[in-house]
C-alpha positions in Angstrom: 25.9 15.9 74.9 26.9 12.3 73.8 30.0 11.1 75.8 33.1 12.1 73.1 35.0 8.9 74.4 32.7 6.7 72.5 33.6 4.6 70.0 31.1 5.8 67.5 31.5 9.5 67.6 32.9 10.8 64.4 36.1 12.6 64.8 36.0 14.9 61.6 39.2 16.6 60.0 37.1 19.7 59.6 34.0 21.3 62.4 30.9 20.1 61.9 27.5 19.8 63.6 27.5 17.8 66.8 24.1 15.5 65.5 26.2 14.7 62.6 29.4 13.8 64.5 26.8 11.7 67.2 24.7 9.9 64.5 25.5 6.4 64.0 23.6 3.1 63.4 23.4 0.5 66.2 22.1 -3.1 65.6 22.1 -3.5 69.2 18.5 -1.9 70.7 17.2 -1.3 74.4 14.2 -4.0 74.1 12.6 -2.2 78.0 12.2 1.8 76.2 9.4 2.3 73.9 9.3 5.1 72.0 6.8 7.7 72.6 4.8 8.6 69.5 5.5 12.3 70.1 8.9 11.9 69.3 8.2 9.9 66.2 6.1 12.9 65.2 9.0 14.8 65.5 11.0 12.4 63.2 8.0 12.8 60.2 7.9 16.8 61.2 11.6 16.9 59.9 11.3 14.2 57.1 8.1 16.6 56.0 10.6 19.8 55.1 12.8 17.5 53.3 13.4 19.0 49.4 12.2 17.8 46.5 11.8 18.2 43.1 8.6 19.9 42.4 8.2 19.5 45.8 6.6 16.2 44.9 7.6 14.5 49.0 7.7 11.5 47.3 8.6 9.2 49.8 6.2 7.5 52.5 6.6 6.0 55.7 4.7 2.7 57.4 5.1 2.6 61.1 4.9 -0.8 62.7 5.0 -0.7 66.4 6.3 -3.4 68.7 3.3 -3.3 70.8 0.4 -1.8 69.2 0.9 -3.8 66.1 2.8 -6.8 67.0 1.0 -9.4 64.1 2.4 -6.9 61.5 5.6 -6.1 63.5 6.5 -9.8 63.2 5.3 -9.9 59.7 7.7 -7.6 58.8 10.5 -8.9 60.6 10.0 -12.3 58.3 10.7 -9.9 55.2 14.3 -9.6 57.0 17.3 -11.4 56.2 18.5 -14.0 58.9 21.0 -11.6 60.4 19.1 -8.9 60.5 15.9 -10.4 61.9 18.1 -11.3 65.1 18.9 -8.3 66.6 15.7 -6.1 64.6 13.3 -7.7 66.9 14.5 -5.5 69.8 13.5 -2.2 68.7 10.4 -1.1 69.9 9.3 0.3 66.1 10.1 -0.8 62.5 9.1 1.6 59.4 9.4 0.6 56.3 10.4 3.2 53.1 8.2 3.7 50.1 9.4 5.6 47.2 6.9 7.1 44.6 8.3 6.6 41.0 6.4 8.4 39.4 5.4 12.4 39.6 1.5 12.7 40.9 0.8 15.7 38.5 2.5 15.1 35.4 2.3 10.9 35.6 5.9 10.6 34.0 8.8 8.7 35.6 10.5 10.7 38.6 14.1 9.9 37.9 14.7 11.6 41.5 12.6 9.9 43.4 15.7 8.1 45.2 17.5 11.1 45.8 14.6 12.9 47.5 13.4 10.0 49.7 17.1 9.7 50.6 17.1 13.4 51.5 13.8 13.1 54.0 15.5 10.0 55.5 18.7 11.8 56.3 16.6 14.6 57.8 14.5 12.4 59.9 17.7 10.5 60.8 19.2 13.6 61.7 16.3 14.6 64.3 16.4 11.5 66.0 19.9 11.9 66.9 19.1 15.1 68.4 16.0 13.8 70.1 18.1 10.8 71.6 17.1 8.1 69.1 18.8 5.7 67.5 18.3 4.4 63.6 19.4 1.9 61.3 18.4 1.3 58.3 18.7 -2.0 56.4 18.6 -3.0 52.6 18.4 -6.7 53.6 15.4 -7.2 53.9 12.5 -9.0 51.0 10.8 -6.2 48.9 7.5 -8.7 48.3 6.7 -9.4 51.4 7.3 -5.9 53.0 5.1 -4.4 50.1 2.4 -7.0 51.2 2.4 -6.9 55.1 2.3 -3.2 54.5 -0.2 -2.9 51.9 2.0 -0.8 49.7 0.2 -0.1 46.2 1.7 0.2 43.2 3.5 2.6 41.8 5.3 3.1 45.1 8.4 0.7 45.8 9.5 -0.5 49.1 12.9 1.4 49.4 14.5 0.2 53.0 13.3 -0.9 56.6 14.8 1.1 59.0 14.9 0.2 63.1 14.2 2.7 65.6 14.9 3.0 69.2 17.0 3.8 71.9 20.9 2.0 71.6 21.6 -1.2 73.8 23.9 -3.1 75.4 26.4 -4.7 72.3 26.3 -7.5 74.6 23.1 -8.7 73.7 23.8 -9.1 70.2 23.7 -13.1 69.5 26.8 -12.6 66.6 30.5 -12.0 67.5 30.6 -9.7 64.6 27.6 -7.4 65.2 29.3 -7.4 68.7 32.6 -6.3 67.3 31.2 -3.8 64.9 29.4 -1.8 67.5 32.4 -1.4 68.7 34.7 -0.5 66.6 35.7 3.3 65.3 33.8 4.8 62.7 35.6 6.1 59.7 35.2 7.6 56.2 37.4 8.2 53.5 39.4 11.1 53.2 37.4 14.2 51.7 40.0 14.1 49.0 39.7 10.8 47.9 35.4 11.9 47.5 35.6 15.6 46.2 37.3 17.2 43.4 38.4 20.0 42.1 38.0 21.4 38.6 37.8 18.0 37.0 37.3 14.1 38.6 40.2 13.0 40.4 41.9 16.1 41.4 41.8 16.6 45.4 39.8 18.9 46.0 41.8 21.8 47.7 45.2 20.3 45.5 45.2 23.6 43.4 
């Protein structure tokens, strides 16, 4: 059980699952702990039961490992933005997200695509947590070279690159504001203010 004095445990208004309230996304990563490949096979198992429509799965996964594959590890970290790339290089494993926009069978446009490959990402970020990983995913990062260090063919697209490890010391992080975020409470926006009731903009829970 993740100590509930930490900053980055979500204090909810309502009871929820403790791997939801102990997810979060550090920058800062534990450069000394691999991760074993069992557990990452444990991360793909969960991704794997994810829905989707016509149970097309149509989302894939590169895994670029510190050690095993460091010319491609530092490849990929060149496809990062500047701010990104200086606290990335840390983790011991780097995958990037491939979405599949089109449906295999019927060879038409899968308009949820997105939506699904979000879904398996947010079941594989979910078993980390509960395996004692850490994840975060980043959007900075440059689609053309990520589809080209990692081969991706066409008519997948590069969707994210997300970081995997175990969480560091915020100390190590080279920018006062990485520093300060890891930090810092998380919070959310009042449920509310996100979910309505009958029509858009009534509180849900208002009538």
């Amino acid at each position: 059980m993740t100590d509930p004095s930490h900053p980055k445990i979500a204090r909810p208004d309502h009871d929820i699952l403790e791997v939801i309230r102990n997810r979060w996304s550090p920058r800062a990563f534990d450069p000394s702990r691999d991760v074993p490949r069992s557990d990452l096979e444990r991360l793909f198992e969960a991704a794997r039961w994810a829905p989707s429509s016509l149970n097309e799965q149509p989302w894939r996964f590169v895994v670029i490992d510190r050690r095993r594959t460091a010319d491609v590890f530092d490849a990929l970290l060149q496809s990062l933005t500047p701010r990104n790339r200086a606290w990335a290089s840390a983790a011991p494993a780097l995958v990037l997200v491939a979405v599949r926009l089109k449906h295999e069978r019927l060879d038409v446009d899968n308009s949820h695509a997105w939506y699904d490959a979000g879904q398996a990402v947010g079941f594989l970020t979910l078993q980390a947590t509960a395996t004692g990983l850490s994840i975060r995913q980043m959007q900075g990062f440059d689609a053309d070279i990520a589809r080209r260090v990692c081969d991706v063919p066409t008519p997948f697209e590069p969707a994210v690159v997300m970081a995997i490890g175990h969480a560091g010391d915020p100390e190590a992080l080279t920018t006062p504001a990485h520093r300060d975020a890891e930090r810092a409470p998380r919070i959310r926006r009042a449920i509310g203010e996100s979910v309505f009731e009958g029509k858009w903009g009534t509180p849900w829970g208002a009538v």
